[in-house]
FILOTI-952955 format. One line per 4 residues: their letters; for each residue x, y, z of C-alpha. Coordinates in steps of 0.25 Angstrom, whole numbers, m for minus. Example, Ala and Ser with C-alpha at 12.3 -4.5 7.8 and 13.67 -1.06 7.14 Angstrom:
% residues 2
AS = 49,m18,31 ~ 55,m4,29 $
% end
This chain:
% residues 436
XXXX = 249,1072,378 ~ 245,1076,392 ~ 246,1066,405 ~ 241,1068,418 $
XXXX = 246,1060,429 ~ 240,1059,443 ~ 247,1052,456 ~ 242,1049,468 $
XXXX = 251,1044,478 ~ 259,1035,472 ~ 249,1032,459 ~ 250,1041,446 $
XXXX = 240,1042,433 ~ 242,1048,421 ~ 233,1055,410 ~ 238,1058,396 $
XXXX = 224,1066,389 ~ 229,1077,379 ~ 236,1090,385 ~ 249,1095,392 $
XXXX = 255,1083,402 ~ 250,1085,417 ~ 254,1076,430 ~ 243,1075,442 $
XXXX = 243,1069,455 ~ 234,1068,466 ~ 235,1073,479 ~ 227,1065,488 $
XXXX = 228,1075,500 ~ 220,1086,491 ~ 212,1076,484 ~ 214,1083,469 $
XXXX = 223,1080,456 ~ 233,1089,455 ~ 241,1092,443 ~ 254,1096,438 $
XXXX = 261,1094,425 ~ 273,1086,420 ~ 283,1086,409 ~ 283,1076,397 $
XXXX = 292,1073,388 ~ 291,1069,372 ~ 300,1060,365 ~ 303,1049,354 $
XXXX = 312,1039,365 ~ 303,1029,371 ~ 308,1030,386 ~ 307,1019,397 $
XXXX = 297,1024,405 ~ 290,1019,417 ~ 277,1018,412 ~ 273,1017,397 $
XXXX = 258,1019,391 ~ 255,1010,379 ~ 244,1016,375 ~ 239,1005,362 $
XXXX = 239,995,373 ~ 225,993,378 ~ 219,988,389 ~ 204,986,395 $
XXXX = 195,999,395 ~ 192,1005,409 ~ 177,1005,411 ~ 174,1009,425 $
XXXX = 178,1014,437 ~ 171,1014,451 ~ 168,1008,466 ~ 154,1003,471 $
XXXX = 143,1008,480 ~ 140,1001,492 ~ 129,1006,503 ~ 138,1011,514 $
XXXX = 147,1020,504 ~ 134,1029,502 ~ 129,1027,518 ~ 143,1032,519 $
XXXX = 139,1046,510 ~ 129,1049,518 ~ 137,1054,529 ~ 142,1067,518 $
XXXX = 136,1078,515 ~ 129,1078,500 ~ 140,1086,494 ~ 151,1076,500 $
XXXX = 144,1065,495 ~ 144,1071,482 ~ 159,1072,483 ~ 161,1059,484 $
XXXX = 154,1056,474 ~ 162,1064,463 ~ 173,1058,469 ~ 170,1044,465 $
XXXX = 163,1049,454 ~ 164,1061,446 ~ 175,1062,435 ~ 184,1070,441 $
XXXX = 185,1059,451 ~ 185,1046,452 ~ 175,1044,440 ~ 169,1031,444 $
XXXX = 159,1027,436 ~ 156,1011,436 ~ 154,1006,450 ~ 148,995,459 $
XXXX = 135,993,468 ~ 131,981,476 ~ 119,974,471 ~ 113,972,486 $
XXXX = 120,973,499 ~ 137,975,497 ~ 147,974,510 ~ 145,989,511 $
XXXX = 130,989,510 ~ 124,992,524 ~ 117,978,525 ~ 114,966,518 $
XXXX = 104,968,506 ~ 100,964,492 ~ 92,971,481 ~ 81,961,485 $
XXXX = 80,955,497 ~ 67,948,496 ~ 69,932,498 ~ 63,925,484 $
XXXX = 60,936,476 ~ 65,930,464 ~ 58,938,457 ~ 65,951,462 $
XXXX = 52,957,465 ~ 57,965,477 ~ 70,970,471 ~ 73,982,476 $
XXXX = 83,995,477 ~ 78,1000,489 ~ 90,999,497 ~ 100,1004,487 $
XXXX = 93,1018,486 ~ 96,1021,499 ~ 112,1018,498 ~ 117,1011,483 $
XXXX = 107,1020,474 ~ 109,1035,481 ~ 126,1032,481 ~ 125,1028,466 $
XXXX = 117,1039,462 ~ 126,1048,469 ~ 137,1043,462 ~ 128,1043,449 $
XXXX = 127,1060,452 ~ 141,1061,448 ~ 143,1050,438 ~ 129,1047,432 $
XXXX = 134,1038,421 ~ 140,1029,433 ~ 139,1012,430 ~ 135,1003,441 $
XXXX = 138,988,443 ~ 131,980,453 ~ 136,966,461 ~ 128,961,471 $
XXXX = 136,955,484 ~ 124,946,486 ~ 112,941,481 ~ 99,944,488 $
XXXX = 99,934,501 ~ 90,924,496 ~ 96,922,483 ~ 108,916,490 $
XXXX = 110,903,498 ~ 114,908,513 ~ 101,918,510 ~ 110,930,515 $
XXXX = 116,941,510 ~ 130,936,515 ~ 137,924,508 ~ 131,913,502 $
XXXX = 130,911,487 ~ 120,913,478 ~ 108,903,475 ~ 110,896,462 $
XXXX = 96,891,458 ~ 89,899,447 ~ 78,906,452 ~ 89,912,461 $
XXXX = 100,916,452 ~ 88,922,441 ~ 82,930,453 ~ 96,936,456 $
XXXX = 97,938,440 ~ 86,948,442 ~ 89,954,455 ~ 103,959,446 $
XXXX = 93,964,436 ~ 86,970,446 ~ 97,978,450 ~ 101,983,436 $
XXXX = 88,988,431 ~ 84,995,446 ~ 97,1001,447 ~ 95,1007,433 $
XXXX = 80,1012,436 ~ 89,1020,447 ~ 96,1026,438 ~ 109,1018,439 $
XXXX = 116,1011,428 ~ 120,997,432 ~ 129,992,422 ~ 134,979,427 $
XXXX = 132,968,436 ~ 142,959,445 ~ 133,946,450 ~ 140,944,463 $
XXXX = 152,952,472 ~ 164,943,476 ~ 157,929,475 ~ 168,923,484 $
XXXX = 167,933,493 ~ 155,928,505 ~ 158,938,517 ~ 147,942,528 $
XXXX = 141,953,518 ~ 135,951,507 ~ 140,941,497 ~ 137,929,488 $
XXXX = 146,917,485 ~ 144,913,470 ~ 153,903,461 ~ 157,905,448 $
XXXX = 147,895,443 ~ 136,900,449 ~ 140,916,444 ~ 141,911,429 $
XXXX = 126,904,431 ~ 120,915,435 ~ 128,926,426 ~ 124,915,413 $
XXXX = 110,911,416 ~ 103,922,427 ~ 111,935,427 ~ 116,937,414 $
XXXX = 103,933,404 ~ 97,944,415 ~ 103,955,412 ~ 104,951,396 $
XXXX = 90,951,396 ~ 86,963,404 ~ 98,970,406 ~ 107,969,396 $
XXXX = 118,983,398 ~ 122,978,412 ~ 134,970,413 ~ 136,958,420 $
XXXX = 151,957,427 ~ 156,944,432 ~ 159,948,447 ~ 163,952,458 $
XXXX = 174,941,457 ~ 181,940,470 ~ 193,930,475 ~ 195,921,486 $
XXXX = 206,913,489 ~ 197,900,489 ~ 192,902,474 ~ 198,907,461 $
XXXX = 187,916,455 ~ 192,917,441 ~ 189,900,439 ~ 177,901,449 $
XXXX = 172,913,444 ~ 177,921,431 ~ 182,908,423 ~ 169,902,427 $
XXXX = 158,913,424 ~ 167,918,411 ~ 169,903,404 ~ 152,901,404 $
XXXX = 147,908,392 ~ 136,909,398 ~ 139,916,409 ~ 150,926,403 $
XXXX = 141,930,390 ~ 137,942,401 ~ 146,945,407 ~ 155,960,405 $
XXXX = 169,955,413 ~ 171,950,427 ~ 174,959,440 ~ 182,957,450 $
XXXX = 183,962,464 ~ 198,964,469 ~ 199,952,476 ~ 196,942,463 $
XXXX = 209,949,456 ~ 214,936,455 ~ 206,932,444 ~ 207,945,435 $
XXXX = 219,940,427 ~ 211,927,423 ~ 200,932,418 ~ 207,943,409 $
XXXX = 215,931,403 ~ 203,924,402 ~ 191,932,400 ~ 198,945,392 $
XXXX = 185,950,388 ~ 179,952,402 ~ 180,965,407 ~ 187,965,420 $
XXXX = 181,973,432 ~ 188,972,446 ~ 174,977,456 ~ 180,981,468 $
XXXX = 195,985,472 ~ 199,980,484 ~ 193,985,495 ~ 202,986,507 $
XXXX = 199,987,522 ~ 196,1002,526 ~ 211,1009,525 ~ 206,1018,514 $
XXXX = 221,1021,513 ~ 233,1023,502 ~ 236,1009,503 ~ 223,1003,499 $
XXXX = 224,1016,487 ~ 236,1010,481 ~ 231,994,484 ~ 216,998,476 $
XXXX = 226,1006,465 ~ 233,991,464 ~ 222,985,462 ~ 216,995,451 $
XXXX = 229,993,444 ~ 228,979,445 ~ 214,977,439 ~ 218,989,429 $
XXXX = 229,981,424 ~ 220,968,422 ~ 209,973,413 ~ 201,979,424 $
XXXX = 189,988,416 ~ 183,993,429 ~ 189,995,443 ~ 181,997,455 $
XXXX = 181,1002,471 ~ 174,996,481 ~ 168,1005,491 ~ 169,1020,486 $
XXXX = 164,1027,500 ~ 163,1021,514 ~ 162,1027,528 ~ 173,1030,536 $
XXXX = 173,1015,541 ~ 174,1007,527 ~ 166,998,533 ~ 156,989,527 $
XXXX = 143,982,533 ~ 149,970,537 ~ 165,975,543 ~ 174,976,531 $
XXXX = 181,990,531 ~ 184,994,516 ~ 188,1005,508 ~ 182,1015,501 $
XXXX = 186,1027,490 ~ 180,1039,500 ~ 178,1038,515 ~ 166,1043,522 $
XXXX = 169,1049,536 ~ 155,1045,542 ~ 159,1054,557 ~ 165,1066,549 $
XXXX = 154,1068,537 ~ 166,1067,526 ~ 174,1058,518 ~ 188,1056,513 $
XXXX = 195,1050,499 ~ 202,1038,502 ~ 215,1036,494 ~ 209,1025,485 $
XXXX = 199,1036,479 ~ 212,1043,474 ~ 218,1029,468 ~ 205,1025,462 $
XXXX = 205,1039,455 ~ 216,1039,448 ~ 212,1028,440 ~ 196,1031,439 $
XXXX = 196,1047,437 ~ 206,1046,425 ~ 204,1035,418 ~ 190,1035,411 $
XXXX = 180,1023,410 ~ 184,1019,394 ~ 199,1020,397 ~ 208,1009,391 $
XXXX = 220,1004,399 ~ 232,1005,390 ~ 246,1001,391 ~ 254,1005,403 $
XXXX = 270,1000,403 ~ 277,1003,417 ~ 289,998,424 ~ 295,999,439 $
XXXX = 282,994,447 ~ 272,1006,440 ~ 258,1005,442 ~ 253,1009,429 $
XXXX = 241,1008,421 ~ 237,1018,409 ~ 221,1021,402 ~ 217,1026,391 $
XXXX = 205,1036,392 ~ 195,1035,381 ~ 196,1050,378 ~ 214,1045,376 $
XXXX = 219,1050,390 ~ 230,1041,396 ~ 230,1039,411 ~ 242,1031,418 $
XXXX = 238,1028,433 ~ 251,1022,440 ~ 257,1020,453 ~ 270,1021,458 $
XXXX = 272,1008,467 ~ 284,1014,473 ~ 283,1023,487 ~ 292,1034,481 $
XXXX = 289,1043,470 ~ 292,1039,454 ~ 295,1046,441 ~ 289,1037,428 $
XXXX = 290,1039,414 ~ 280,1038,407 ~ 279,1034,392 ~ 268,1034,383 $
% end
């Protein structure tokens, strides 16, 4: 048996494929795995150990890793040269990196667009005549294909932030809800159509829809207010017979599920949409962003077989710092532990400000230095990486025993490699035993 284990810091992962035991940490100031062996031991007593791998226990299947695209991370790249941009790249993508390869777009304008927009901004076009992509070819378009040159067999889901203006009540791209008569809810039907079947004629595979980002979320950029009632309408009766009829390989999610401190979203939203046959015959599972966590619990109890996706990790205020590493390896863990087949970033690249179009300093994987014409890797890269590079979409979670506070989870590869990801929750350094 051979393990390989890799620490960063104060986290640890560990690898068992099939040759002499090896232990790897990573050294953050050289940016580089290193590796140097270590010394097991064989025998018949069953020890107490720290942590204990149970491999006949089995969990959900890992299906996707990855963050989204928004307009300002590729103005952002702009400012490199071709050949860091194509750095950056591998680093987010290639396999010997971070290996994502299932991420997220806007459909429209997102809180890090450079404006306000939608894919059709022509009031009463119900017929979406003057749907077009014009504006994602100059940012969303070039950024994905660049990602598409490392990872060509990359997956795509798409959740709009709002509606085209005039299919909502304020008539603006900011707050409001949706309109809910008939000829408005089967327009937007299409426009999601649309968007599916123009983004494959550019040759990038959209997999998956999500109908609406945080519905309970109504900030000054681009949002929409929906309720349950009227989501499980328009998935049952507009959105869902849509895409069964014309497009019948793309998922649709339940999400972006979002909480507020006024509304449980598991009744409002989850328990509502899920209990209507009608509604749930389409859909794949329900994603939540990090701040609707309250309602994961409930719907695995309640809804086993929905897949669970949590759409965006939490997305901070700028500090880009070991703190907010260790708070997004939390919430991975958390999400991990609780059925989660997909994790996702938020912003992967951002300027050196993380600011988006309307004021709110954010995060983001690599930095841009817009004045210096260079970039840095930011400490949650190196924590999202230990998860993303080693454990493969197809991976099984399986059994993972620990005692003392240990942060442990374990996966089982598709080709039978063991990886162990753990942190040590103490500030002093710690010996474990590990059994298997």
């Amino acid at each position: 048996m051979r393990i390989s284990i890799i620490i960063l810091s104060l986290l640890l992962l560990f690898t068992p494929p099939l040759q002499a035991p090896t232990t790897q940490w990573l050294s953050y100031a050289e940016k580089q795995w290193e590796t140097k062996a270590i010394t097991w031991q064989k025998g018949n007593k069953k020890i107490i150990a720290d942590i204990e791998l149970e491999e006949n226990l089995v969990y959900q299947q890992i299906e996707g890793w990855g963050g989204c695209f928004n307009e300002k991370g590729w103005k952002a790249l702009q400012y490199l040269e071709d050949a860091e941009r194509e750095e950056i790249m591998k680093l987010l993508f290639s396999t010997e990196a971070c290996n994502f390869d299932y991420c997220r777009m806007p459909i429209g304008a997102s809180d890090y667009a450079l404006d306000y927009y939608s894919l059709n901004d022509h009031a009463g076009d119900y017929k979406m005549e003057n749907f077009s992509l014009d504006r994602d070819r100059k940012y969303l378009i070039p950024y994905l294909k660049a990602a598409m040159d490392v990872k060509p067999s990359l997956k795509i889901w798409g959740s709009p932030w709002t509606p085209p203006f005039w299919m909502k009540e304020n008539n603006h791209y900011a707050r409001g809800s949706i309109k809910t008569d008939a000829k408005t809810l089967a327009a937007y039907a299409l426009y999601f159509r649309k968007y599916i079947k123009n983004y494959r004629k550019e040759g990038i595979n959209i997999v998956a829809v999500h109908p609406q980002n945080e519905p309970l979320h109504l900030p000054a950029f681009p949002s929409c207010g929906w309720t349950g009632e009227q989501l499980k309408t328009f998935i049952g009766t507009y959105l869902g017979p849509e895409l069964k009829s014309n497009i019948s390989d793309c998922e649709i999610w339940l999400g972006t599920i979002n909480g507020n401190d006024q509304t449980d979203e598991f009744q409002e939203y989850v328990q509502t949409v899920l209990s209507a046959p009608e509604s749930k015959q389409y859909l794949t599972g329900v994603g939540y962003q990090w701040d609707g966590d309250a309602a994961v619990e409930q719907t695995i109890h309640q809804f086993p077989e929905m897949k669970i996706m949590q759409t965006e990790t939490k997305c901070g205020w700028g500090q880009n710092d070991w703190a907010y590493a260790f708070q997004t390896f939390d919430q991975m863990y958390w999400y991990l532990q609780r059925k989660a087949s997909y994790y996702l970033q938020w912003n992967m690249v951002l300027d050196e400000t993380g600011m988006s179009s309307w004021g709110w300093k954010q995060n983001a994987m690599i930095t841009v230095d817009t004045f210096q014409k260079n970039y840095r890797i930011n400490p949650q890269y190196w924590v999202v990486r230990h998860f993303t590079q080693f454990i493969k979409a197809g991976a099984y979670r399986i059994g993972c025993h620990t005692k003392n506070n240990i942060q442990a989870l374990a996966f089982k590869n598709s080709g039978g490699q063991l990886v162990l990801i753990c942190r040590n929750p103490t500030s002093t350094e710690q010996s474990y035993q590990l059994q298997k």
